[in-house]
Every structure is written in C-alpha cells, then in structure tokens.
N, C-alpha and C positions, 0 to 999 in steps of 0.2 A: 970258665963259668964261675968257678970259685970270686975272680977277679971283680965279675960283673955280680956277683951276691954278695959280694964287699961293700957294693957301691952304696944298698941302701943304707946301713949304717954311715956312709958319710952324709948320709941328711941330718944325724944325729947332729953334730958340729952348727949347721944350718938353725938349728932350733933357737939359741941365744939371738940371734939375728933381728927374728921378727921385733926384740927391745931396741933394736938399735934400725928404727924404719927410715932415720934422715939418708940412710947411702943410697942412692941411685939406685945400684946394684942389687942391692936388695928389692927393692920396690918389683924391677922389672923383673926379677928373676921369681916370685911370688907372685906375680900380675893373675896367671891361671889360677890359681889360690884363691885369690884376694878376690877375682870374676868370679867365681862360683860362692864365697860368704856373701858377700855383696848384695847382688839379689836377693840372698834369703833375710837379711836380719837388715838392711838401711831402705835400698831404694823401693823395692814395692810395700813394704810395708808404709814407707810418708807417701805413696803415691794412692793408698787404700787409703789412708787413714785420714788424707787433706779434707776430704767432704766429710767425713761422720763427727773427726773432732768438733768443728763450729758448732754441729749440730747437740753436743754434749752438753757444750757450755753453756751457763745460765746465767746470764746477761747481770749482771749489778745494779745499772741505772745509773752509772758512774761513765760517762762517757770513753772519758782519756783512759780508764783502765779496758774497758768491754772494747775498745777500737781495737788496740796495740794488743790486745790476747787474740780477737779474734784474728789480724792479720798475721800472727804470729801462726796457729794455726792453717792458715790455709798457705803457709809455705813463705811471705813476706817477708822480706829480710829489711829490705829500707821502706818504711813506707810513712805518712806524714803523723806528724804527733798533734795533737789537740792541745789549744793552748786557748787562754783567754783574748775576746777580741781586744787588741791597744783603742785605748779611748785617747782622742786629742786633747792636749795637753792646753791647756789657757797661756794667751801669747799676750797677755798686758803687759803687767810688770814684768815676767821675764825674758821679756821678748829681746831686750838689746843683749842680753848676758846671752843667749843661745842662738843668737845671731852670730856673735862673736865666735862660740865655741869650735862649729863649723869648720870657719875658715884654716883654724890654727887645727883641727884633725886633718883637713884636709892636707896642710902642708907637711904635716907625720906621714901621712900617705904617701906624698909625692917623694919625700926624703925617705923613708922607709916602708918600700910596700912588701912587707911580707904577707906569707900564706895568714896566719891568723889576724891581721887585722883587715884584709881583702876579707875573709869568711866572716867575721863581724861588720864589715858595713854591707856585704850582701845578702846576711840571712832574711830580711824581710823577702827575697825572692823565692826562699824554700818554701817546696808545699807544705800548706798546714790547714789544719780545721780549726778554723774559730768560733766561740762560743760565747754566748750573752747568760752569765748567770741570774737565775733570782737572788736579790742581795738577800734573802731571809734561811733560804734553807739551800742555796748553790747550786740549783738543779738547773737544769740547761732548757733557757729558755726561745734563744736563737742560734741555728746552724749558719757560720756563711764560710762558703770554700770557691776559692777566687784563682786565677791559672795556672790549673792544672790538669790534666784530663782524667774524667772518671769513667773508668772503663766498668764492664757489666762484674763485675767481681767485687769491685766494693761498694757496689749497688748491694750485691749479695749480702756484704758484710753490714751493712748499713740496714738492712730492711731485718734482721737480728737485733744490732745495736739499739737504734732508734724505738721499737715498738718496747721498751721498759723507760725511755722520758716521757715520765709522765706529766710533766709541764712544758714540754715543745710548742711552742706558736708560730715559731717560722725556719722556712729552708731556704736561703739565697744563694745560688750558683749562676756562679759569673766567669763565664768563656770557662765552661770548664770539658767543651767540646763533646757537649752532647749530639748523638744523630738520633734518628726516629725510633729506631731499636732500643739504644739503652733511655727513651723517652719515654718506652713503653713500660719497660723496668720500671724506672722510677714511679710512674703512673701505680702502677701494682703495687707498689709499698708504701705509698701514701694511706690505702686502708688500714694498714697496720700500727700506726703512728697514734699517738693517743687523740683523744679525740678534740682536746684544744689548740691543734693545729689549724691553722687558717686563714697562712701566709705564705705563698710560695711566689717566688723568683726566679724569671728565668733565664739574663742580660747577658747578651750577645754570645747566643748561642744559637745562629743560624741554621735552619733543617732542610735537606731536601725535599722532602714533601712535607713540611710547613703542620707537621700534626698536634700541634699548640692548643687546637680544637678540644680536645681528646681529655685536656684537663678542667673542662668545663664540661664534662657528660652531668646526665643527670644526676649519678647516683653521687658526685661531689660535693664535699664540703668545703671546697676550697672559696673563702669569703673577699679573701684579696690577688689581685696575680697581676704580675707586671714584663710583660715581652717587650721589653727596651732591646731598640737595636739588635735586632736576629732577621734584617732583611726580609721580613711580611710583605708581601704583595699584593696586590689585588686580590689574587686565589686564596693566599691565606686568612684574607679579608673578610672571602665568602666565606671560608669554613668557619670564622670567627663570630660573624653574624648568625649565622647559622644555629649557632652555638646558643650565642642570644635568646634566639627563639625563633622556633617556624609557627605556620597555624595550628599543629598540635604536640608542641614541645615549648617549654619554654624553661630555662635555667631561673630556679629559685633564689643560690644561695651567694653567686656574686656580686660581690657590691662595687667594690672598685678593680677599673683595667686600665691598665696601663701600657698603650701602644706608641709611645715617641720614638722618636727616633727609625723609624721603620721606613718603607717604599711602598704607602698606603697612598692612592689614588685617586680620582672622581669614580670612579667604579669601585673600588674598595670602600670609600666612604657611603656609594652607596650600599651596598650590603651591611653595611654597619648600622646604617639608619634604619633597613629593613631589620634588624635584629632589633632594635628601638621599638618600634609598631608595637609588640606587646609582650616584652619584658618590664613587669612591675618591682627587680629588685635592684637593677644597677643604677647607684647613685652616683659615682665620679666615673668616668672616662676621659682618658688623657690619649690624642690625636697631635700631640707636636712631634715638629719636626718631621715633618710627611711633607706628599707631595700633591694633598688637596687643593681645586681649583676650584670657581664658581659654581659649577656642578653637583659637584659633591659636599659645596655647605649651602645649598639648595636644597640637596636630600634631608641631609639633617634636619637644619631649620625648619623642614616640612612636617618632620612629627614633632614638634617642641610646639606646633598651633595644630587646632581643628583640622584634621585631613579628613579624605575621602576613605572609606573604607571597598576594597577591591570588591568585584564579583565574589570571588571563590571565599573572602571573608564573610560577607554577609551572608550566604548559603552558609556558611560555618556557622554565625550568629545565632540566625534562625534554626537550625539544627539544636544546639544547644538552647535557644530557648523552650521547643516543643520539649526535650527530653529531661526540662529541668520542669515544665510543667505538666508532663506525666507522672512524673513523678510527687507531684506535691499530691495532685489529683488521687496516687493513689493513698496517699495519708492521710488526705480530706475527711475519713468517716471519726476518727479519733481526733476533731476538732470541736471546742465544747462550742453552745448555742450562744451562750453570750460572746464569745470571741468572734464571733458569725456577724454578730449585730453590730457588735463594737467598731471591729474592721468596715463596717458596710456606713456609718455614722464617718466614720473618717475617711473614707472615701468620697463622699458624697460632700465633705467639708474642701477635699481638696478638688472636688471637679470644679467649685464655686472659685477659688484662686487660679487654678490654672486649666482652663477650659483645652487649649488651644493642645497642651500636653496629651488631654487625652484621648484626642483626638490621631496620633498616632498611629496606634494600638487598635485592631481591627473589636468590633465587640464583642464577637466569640469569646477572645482573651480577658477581656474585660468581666467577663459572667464569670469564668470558670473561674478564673485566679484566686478571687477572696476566701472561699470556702478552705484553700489552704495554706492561708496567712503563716496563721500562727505556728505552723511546720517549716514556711520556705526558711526563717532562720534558722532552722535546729539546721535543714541541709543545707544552709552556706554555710556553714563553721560553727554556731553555736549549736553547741549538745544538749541533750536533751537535758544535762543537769544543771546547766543555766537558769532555766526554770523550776528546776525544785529549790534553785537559791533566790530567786528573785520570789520566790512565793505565788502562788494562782492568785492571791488578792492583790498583788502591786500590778496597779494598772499601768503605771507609768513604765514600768517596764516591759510590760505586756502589750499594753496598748498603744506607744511609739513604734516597738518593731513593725506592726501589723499595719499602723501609720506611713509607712516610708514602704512596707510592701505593696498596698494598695494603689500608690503613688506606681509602682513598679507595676503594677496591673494595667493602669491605664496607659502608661508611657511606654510602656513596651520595655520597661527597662530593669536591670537587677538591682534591685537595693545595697547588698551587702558591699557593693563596689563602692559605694558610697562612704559606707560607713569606715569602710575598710580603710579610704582617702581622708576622711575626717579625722580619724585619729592616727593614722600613721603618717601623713603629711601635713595634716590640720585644718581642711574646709570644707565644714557641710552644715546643714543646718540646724537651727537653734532647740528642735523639739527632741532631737540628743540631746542636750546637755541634762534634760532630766535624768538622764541615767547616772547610775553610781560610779564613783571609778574604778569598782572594782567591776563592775560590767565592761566599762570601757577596754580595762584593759586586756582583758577575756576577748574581746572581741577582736583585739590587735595580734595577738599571740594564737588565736585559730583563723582566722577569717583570711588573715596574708599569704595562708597559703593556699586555698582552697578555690578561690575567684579566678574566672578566666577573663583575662582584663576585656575581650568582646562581649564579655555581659555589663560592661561598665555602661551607662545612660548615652544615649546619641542624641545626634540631631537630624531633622529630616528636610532637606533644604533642594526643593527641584527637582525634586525625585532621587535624591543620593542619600547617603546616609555619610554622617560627617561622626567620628570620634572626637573628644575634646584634645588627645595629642597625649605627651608623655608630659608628666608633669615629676613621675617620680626622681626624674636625673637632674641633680642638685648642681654637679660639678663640671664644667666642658673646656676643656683646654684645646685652643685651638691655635697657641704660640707657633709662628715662621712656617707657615704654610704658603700658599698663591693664590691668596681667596684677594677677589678685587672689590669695589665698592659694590658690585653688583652682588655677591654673597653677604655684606655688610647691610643692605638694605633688606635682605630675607632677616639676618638675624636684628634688626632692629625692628622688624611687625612682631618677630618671636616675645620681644623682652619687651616690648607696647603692650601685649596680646594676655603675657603672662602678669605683668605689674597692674592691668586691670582686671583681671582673673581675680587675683589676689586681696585685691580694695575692696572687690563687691560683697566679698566674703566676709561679712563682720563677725561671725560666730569662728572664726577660723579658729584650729587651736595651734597652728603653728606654720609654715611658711610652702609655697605650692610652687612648683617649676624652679627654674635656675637661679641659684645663689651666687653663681660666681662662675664668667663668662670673660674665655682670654681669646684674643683677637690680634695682639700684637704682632709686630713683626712680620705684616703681611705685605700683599702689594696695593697700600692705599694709604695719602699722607696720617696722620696720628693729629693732622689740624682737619680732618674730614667731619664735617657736618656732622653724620651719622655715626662718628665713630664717638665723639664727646655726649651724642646724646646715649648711646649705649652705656657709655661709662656713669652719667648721670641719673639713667634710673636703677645702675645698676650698685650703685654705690650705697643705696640707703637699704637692700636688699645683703649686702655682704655681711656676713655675719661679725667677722672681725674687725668689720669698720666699725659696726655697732659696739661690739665689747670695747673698743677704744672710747667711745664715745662716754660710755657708761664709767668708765675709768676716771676719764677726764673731767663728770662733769661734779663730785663729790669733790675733787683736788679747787675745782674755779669755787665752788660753792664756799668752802673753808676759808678760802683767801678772799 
C-alpha cells in the first residue's frame, strides 16, 4: 500500500509537463483532464455565446468593419471581405499596352506557375461583397455579391449590418443560390433597411416554387426589381401578375420589372397583361428573351387600347361608384349655396357641349351628384386643407374642380382620374390649367394614390363598357421572342391608337402611352410593312431621339 500511496506524488514530476503540450504523450495521457476543463471554460461557453454576442454589438454603419465582427462573432473563420466594386478601366489609349501585358504574364505563368501567382490571377473568383460608395461622405450606396451561396446566417448577419446604411439604394444578388426559404429571410429584412432602398435584384436565381411574387406584397417599397434568368414560367407568371393587381389589390410602388430571360409564355404573358388591366404605377416592363407567341402579344396589345371591361369588373365599378356617392351625399349638408349654383351653371354649360356624355349616367345620379361637388375632391385625394389655401373666394380653383365633377355627374365617371392622368402623364383638359402649380402638384402627390383606375371615364359602346386601356406603361421590351406579323399588327393599332390619343390632346402636359416599343428579333422579316411603320411613329415619340434632335439642332444652327 505504502507502494501505491507513493504513486500519487509521482503526478508531482507530471506537473512541468503540461508547458511542454507539443509530446503526444502528454496530450493523451491528460486527454480526461483536458475533457473535463474543456467543456467548462471553451466549448459551451462559444456555443452560448454565438447568438448573444451579435446581438451585443452595435453596428458602425461601416460596412467592411460591422460584416467581419459580426461574422467573427458568430464563429466564422473564413468568411468574404467587403471590398470596393472594380470600375472598368477605359480601353482607348491604353488599350494596345494592356493588350500586350497579358500575353507576356501569361507566358510567366506557363514558365513559372507557382502557388502565389495562380492565387493572384484567380482572386477575382473569391467571394467578396462589393460596394458602390457615395463619392461625398463613403457610405455604401450599392450591395452586389455575385457566386457564392448565401445561406440563412448571413442573411442573419446582414439584416444587423445593413439596417445602420443609411444611404443603401440597392441589393444585387446574382446566382448566389437562393431557395424560397432563405427568399423569405431576405423578404424580412428589407423592412429593416433604410428607407432609400429601392432596388433590388435578383439574377439567376431559380426557385421551386417561383415566390418572386412575395417581393411585390403590398406593404413594399421596392420601386425597381429585376428576375433575369431564374426560369419563371407561366405559374410564375401568374403569381407575377397577380401581384400587379387583381380587382381589389393593386401594387402601388413598382415602377419597373424586369423578366428577360425567363420561360414566360402565351399563357404567362397572359396574366401579365391581366396584371396591366389596372395597375397605374408600372412604367417599364422588360419581357425579352421569353417564349411569347402571337397569343400572348395579343393579350398585351389588348390593354395598351380601349378594352372591354369583364362582368365581375363592372359590378366592381358600379359598387364603387354607389359607395363613393354615398358618401359624398353624406357630406352634402356642409356644402355652401353658392358652390350649389355654381356647380349647377357649369353643369348645364357642359350638357350644351357634350349632350351625348350625359346621357350615360342614369338621372338619378345626375340629381344627386352636384349637391356634393365640392367634397368629391376633398375625398379623392385633396384634403380639406387645399382649400383653406386656395381661399373660399378663388373661384378658379373652386369652381374647375366642381367643373370636371359635374362633368363626372353626368358621365357616370370619376374626375380625379383625370386629373390624376393630366398631370402625372400629361392630358386633360384646358379648364385645369387655371390652377396654380402649386395646386397641380398637390394633386399629383395625393390623388396617385388614392384613385381606383375602374373609376377612370369609359365608354359605352353596344351595350359594353370599354376602358381607354393602360396608358401609364411608358416602356415594353419585347426583344427575340415568337411573336409573328399577326402579334405585329395588334401592336401597330396599339401605337396608331396611342399616337392619335396623344395629338387630340393639345392641352397635354406631357406624353400618354408607350415611348419606347422593342419588337426585334422576332419571327417576322425587319422589311415588314408594319414593322417600319411601328418604328416610324414610334420614333418621334422616343424621348432620346428627341434629346438628340434638340442637341443637333443648336450645333446645325451655329454652322
């Protein structure tokens, strides 16, 4: 026993050891040791502490530093560095010197390929985040992170990072293998983001269930957004239109989409155009390189002119219009007596011009309406404080809205859509222009969003009721699709329909329907009849033909 009560003092000997941990022997002979500290003071402790630390740290607004802490924190050992985007370099003048350069590294390469100059011609492969700064104060204006896959974790770290740029305007991610799941992530951290974001990208990043939708909800501020190449289909098509707008939904704040490159079809292009029918905010839509046929630029071309409006919309119409004039009705009693006479003098001015108009309009509606003139503006969009600025004695202000409501009395129709068209596209008529500009523009910045474009004026033609069509979509690409002359003859009634639209309009204040209409690269020759006459009305309508014009003609003038 003695023997075996010797032995613990030979751990004594053992004790200098643990300084010397490189022998093997030591290591393993200490291993139960070493497992039992272990646990207490390294692994559970970074395995508590991976989620609290992020949440500790307080973000700089410094991007490259706030990334690389937080991934450092949540246990990240290699992860990508933030760097500025490389801007392309001008190839004039040094174009033949760095043409040259090239060849002669390439043959160092061939003659000497070591590891460091293999890692230097392939670092543009490592993942990185790149950045667009503002040149004034270096905050980070654009995110783009390009093949690599971002998994829900540095979504996590990102939706930290990101909500202290306060000057972010765009996110571009490209093939960086997003699914529905981590789409949904990101969706949730776009609220967090300051609020002059209003670019996002999202290129060739194919989904199984196509929920692309999702970033076009209502409560969105997203103003641009571009699905290049993520294999959309017809179903995604629908959710896309959808999205657009149904009969009591419609997306406010998107202005341009961008679907090229996709597996969008006569059936997808239809639902696109039904998303068309009544969205008043998308102005460019890009459809190349799909797989549209006659069909489906038949659809389109069908709301770019006067269409039919369905059963179940005109029930909708009519529902809205009863509920818009009970509502005036009940405001009628706080309308003065001269505003009563006034409206009713201008009413009866316009039955003598347009008899046939108001004839419409059953006369029920015709009685009731006036009495609440001078309110139906306050409830499209102008408030009540419009008129404590325009003053009770300026008739001109007074007495044009009640003008064009009356007009609305008999036609069955809503004024404000009008106006709403006049100054945010530019054509309505001349007895606006009395107003100040600073009325106008009052009227542009509430009235856009509050109009349901089926309260916009119709037509009543055989017993159907016709819309005048979409006029608000400025921009339509319809580059190397399978659209044949039979789709080319729909979209040439469109650009007839619209460039006469536009003439009859003298008072315009600025331009109605499509500016700029691509067709090429279809299946029909480019010597087609109807394709040079498209290009030819369409060409004094393009806006940058004009600015050339305008360029050109000071330079002829001088000389």
């Amino acid at each position: 026993m003695s023997g075996e009560a010797s032995a613990p003092p030979a751990t004594s000997p053992r004790a200098p050891r643990p300084g010397i941990q490189k022998s093997s022997g030591a290591v393993t002979k200490k291993g139960d040791r070493g497992a039992k500290e272990k646990p207490a003071t390294v692994l559970p402790p970074v395995g508590e502490e991976e989620p609290k630390n992020p949440e500790e740290y307080q973000c700089t607004g410094i991007l490259e530093v706030d990334f690389a802490e937080l991934c450092t924190r949540w246990g990240y050992t290699d992860f990508p560095k933030v760097v500025t985007r490389p801007r392309p370099q001008p190839t004039f003048a040094p174009s033949a010197s760095t043409s040259e350069k090239p060849t002669v590294d390439d043959q160092r390469l061939s003659g000497s390929c070591s590891l460091n100059s293999l890692e230097s011609k392939y670092v543009f492969f490592r993942p990185t985040i790149q950045v667009e700064l503002e040149p004034e104060d270096k905050s980070v204006k654009e995110i783009y992170i390009r093949g690599w896959k971002v998994e829900e974790r540095i979504l996590g770290i990102f939706s930290k990072c990101l909500a202290s740029l306060s000057q972010l305007q765009a996110i571009n991610l490209w093939k960086v293998g997003l699914t529905d799941k981590t789409l949904t992530t990101f969706i949730a951290l776009l609220p967090l983001c300051s609020s002059t974001l209003r670019k996002v990208s999202l290129e060739g990043n194919p989904l199984p269930e196509q929920s692309y939708h999702k970033l076009m909800a209502a409560d969105s501020t997203i103003a641009h957004l571009s699905l290049r190449n993520n294999n959309i289909d017809d179903h995604g098509a629908q959710l896309l239109g959808q999205a657009l707008s149904t009969l009591h939904s419609c997306n406010r704040t998107l202005v341009s989409l961008n679907l090229g490159f996709n597996h969008i079809g006569d059936e997808g292009a239809g639902y696109i155009a039904d998303g068309l029918r009544l969205n008043r905010s998308l102005l460019w839509l890009s459809l190349a390189h799909n797989r549209i046929q006659d069909k489906g630029a038949l659809k389109l071309a069908e709301v770019l002119r006067p269409f039919e409006l369905t059963h179940i919309e005109v029930v909708e119409r009519r529902r809205l219009l009863l509920e818009k004039g009970s509502q005036e009705r009940s405001r009628s009693p706080s309308t003065s007596r001269h505003g009563d006479s006034k409206t009713e003098r201008d009413k009866n001015q316009l039955m003598g011009v347009s008899s046939f108009a108001l004839v419409e309009k059953d006369k029920t509606q015709t009685v009731k309406t006036p009495k609440g003139l001078g309110k139906k503006k306050e409830k499209s969009g102008e408030v009540v404080k419009k008129e404590e600025k325009s003053g009770p004695g300026q008739s001109p202000t007074q007495g044009t809205p009640k003008k064009e409501d009356s007009a609305k009395a008999g036609k069955g129709k809503v004024t404000i859509p009008e106006q709403k068209l006049s100054k945010g596209k530019g054509a309505k008529t001349g007895s606006k222009e009395k107003r100040s500009i600073l009325m106008e523009s009052e009227l542009v910045g509430e009235a856009t969003e509050m109009v349901n474009p089926l309260l916009e004026p119709v037509e009543h033609r055989d017993g159907k009721v016709f819309m005048p069509g979409n006029k608000v979509l400025l921009h339509l690409n319809l580059l190397r699709n399978r659209i044949t002359e039979v789709g080319l003859e729909a979209f040439l009634t469109v650009v007839q329909y619209q460039a006469q639209f536009a003439k009859s309009k003298s008072a315009s204040k600025g331009p109605v329907g499509l500016l700029w209409l691509s067709l090429a690269k279809n299946c029909f020759s480019p010597q087609c009849p109807a394709y040079a006459m498209i290009q030819e009305l369409m060409l004094p309508r393009d806006p940058i033909s004009k600015c050339r014009h305008k360029e050109e003609e000071p330079v002829a003038s001088s000389t």
